[in-house]
C-alpha positions in Angstrom: -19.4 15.0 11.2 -16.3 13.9 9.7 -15.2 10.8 10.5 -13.4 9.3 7.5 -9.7 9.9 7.4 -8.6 6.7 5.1 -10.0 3.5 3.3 -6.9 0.5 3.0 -7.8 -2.7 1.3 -8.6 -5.6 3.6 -11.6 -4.2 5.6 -9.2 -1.6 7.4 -10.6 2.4 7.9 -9.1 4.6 9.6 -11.2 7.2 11.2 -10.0 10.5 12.9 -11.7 10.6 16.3 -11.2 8.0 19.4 -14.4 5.8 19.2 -15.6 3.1 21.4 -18.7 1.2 19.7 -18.0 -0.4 16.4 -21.9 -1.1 15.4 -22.3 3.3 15.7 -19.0 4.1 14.1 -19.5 1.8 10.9 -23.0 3.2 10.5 -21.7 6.7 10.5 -18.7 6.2 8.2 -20.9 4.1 5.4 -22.9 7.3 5.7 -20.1 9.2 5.2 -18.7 7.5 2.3 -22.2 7.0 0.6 -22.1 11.6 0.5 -18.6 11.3 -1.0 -17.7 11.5 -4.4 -16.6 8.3 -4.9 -19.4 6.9 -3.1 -22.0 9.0 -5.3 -20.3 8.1 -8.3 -20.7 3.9 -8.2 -22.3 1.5 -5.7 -21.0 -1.2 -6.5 -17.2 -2.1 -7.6 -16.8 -4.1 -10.8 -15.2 -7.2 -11.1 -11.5 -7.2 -12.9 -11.7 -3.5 -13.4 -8.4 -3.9 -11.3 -7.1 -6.1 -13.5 -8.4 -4.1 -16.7 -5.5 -1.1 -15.5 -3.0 -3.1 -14.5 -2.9 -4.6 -18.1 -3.0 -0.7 -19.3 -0.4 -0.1 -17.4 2.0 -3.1 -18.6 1.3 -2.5 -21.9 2.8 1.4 -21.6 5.8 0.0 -19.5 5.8 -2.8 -22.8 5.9 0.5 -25.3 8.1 2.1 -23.0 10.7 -0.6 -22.8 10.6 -0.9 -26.6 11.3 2.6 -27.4 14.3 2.6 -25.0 16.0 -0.4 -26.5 15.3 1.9 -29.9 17.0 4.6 -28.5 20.1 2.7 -26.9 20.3 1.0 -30.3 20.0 5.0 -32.2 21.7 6.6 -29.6 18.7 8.8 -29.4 15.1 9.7 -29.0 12.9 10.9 -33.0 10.7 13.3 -32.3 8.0 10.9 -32.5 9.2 8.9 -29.8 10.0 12.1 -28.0 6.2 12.7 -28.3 5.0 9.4 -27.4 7.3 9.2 -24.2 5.5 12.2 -23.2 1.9 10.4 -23.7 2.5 7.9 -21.8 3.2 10.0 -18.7 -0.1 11.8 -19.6 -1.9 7.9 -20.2 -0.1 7.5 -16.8 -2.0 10.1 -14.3 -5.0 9.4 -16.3 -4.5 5.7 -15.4 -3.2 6.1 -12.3 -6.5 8.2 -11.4 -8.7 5.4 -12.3 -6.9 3.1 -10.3 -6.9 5.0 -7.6 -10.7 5.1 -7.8 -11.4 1.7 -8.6 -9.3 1.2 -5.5 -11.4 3.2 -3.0 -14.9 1.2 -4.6 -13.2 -2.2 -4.2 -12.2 -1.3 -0.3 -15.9 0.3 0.2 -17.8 -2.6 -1.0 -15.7 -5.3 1.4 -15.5 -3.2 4.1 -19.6 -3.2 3.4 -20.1 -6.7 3.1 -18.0 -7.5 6.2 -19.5 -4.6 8.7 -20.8 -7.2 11.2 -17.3 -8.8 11.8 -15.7 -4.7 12.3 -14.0 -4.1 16.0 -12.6 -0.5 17.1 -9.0 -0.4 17.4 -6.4 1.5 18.8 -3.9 3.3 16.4 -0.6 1.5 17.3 3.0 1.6 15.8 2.4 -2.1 14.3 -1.3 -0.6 12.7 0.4 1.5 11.2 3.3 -0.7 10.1 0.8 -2.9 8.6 -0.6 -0.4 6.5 3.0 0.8 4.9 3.0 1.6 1.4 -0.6 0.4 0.9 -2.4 2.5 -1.4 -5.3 4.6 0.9 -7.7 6.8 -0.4 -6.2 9.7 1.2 -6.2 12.6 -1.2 -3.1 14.8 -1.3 -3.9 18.0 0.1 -1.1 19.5 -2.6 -2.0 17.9 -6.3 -4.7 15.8 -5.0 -3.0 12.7 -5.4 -3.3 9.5 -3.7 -1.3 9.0 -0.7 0.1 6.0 1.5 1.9 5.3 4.2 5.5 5.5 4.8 8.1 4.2 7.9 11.4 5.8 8.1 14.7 4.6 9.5 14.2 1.3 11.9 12.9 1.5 15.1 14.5 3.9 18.0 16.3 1.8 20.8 15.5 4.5 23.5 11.7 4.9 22.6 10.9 1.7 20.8 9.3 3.5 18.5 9.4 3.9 14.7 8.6 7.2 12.6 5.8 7.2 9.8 4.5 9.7 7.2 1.9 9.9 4.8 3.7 10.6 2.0 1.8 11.0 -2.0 2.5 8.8 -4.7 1.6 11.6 -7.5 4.1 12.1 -10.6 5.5 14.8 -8.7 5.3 14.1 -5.0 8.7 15.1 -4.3 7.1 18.9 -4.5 3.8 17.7 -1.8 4.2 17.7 1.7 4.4 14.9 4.3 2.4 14.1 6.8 4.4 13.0 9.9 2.0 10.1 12.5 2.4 9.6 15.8 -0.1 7.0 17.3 0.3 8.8 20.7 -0.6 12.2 19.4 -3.3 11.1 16.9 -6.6 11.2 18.3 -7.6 8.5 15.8 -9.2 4.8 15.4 -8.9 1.6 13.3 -11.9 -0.1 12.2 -11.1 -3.5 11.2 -11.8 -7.1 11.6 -9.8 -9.2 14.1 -6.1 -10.0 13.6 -4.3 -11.6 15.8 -0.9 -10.3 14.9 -2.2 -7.0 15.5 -5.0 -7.6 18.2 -4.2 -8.2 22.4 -0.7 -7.2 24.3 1.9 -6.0 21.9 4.6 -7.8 23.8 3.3 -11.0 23.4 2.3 -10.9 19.7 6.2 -10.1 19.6 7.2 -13.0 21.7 5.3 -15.2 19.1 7.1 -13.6 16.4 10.6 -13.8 17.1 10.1 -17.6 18.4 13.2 -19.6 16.2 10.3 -21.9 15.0 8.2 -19.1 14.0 10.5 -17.1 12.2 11.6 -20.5 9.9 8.0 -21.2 9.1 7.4 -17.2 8.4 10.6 -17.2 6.3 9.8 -20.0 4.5 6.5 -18.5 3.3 8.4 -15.5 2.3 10.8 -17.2 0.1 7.6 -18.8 -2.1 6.3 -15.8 -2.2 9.3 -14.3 -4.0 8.7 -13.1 -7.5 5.0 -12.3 -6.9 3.1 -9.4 -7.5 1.2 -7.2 -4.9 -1.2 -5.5 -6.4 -1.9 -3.8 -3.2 1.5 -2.2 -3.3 2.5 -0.1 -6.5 4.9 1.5 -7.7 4.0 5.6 -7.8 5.5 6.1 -11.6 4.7 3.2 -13.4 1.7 2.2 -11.8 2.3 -1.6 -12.0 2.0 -4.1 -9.0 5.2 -4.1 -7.3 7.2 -7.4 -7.2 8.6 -9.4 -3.4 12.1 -9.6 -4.5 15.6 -10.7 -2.1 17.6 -7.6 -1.8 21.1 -7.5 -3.3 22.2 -7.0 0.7 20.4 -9.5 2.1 21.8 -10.9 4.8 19.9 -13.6 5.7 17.7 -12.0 8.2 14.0 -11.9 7.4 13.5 -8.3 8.0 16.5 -7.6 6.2 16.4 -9.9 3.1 13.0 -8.9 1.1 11.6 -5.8 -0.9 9.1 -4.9 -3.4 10.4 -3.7 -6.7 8.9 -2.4 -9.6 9.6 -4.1 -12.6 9.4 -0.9 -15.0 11.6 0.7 -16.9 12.8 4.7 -16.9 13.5 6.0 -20.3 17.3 6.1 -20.2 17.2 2.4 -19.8 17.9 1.6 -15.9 15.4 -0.1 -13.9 12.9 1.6 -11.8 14.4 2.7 -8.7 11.2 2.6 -6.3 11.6 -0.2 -4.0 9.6 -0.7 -0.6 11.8 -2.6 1.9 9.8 -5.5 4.3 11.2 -4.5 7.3 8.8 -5.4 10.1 6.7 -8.8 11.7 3.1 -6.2 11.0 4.4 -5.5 7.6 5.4 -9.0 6.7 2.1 -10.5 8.2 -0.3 -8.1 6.4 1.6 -9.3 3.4 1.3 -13.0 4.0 -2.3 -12.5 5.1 -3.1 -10.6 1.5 -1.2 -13.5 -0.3 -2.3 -16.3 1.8 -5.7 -15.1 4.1 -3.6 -15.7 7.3 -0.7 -14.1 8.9 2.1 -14.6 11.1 0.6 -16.1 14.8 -2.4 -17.7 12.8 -0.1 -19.0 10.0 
């Protein structure tokens, strides 16, 4: 049986078959991930490992950053630096690899320790919404990269609807193929705890959001939250926890105002230019809820 289709951070699985009991369903994926690889290869996820890579990883975008001043000050690359440019992309998959892993074993082992507090859930628009640009351990049936979700364009006025992929975040994605999701057509499940801006009629959760008090308390909490890191949401080249950031368009609005940005550098000097706009209540909830342990309706 294959159940598994993807672990998320947060006690969150999806599993690719319609599935009523939660108790059965757990059981059978924590079989399932105990015969995978990354199952076999470490019970148990070490503490700050995380944090080990992500100081790897700022201290290549560090070197990185230092070798382009040198070359905007030279007005070019030495061979040397040509060469060491080039290892850093190569330290980069390496370390991106490990991440990915250390990832997966962090998500296994509190999905583990909260089994008992698991319900089945259907796949939804707003599940899915939650779960954009989170890091899953979907492998990239292309270059075996990691993949994560993606939502395109806003939502359709005629079907209410919004469009998602699963989309890699390998060196070269741009060459892998995307996944397109459509709740309706997936025959698919979420295994998760309770959450009460995804759980119960999908009207009413969105009466609750866009109540005038609710969206000046939720806004509020986004505007302290700005300049933090995500380490659940990183950016694809650099590998680094992506910063909540106002956009340069903001326009006030709360699902127009914020996005994460990556704080690294390319090598001719300009910014990073993966970004990850907060466009939805699910999306800015699950982010609030990472940050803070609640969301948006139990905030």
């Amino acid at each position: 049986m294959n159940l598994l289709d993807s672990i998320f951070s947060g006690v969150k699985i999806f599993v690719a078959e319609v599935i009523t009991v939660a108790r059965e369903s757990v059981r059978a994926v924590l079989e399932e991930i105990d015969r995978s690889s990354f199952g076999k290869a470490a019970t148990q996820f070490v503490q700050g490992l995380n944090r080990k890579y992500f100081n790897e990883a700022e201290n290549l975008a560090d070197e990185e950053r230092e070798l382009t001043k040198k070359f905007q000050s030279d007005g070019k690359h030495s061979l040397s630096d040509k060469d060491r440019l080039q290892e850093i992309q190569s330290e980069r998959v390496l370390l991106r690899k490990n991440l990915e892993a250390a990832k997966t074993k962090e998500a296994v082992e509190e999905f583990r320790a909260e089994q008992d507090r698991v319900i089945v859930a259907q796949m939804t628009d707003d599940e899915l919404s939650a779960a954009t640009g989170v890091l899953a351990s979907k492998k990239c049936s292309n270059c075996g990269g990691i993949m994560s979700i993606s939502q395109v364009g806003g939502r359709n006025t005629k079907t209410n609807k919004r469009t998602f992929y699963w989309q890699c975040t390998g060196v070269n994605s741009f060459l892998c193929p995307t996944i397109k999701l459509n709740p309706k057509e997936l025959r698919s499940t979420v295994l998760r705890k309770e959450n009460p801006d995804l759980d119960g009629d999908a009207s009413a959760r969105r009466q609750i959001w866009t109540n005038d008090d609710v969206v000046n308390k939720t806004h509020g909490r986004l505007r302290q939250s700005l300049g933090e890191k995500d380490e659940e949401v990183i950016c694809p080249h650099h590998v680094l926890p992506m910063k909540l950031m106002q956009k340069r368009s903001a326009d006030g609005r709360m699902l127009s105002s914020y996005e994460y940005v990556c704080i690294g550098i390319q090598p001719n000097g300009r910014a990073c230019s993966f970004t990850q706009s907060l466009e939805t209540f699910p999306q800015v909830s699950a982010m609030l809820r990472r940050r803070d342990g609640h969301g948006i309706i139990d905030g």
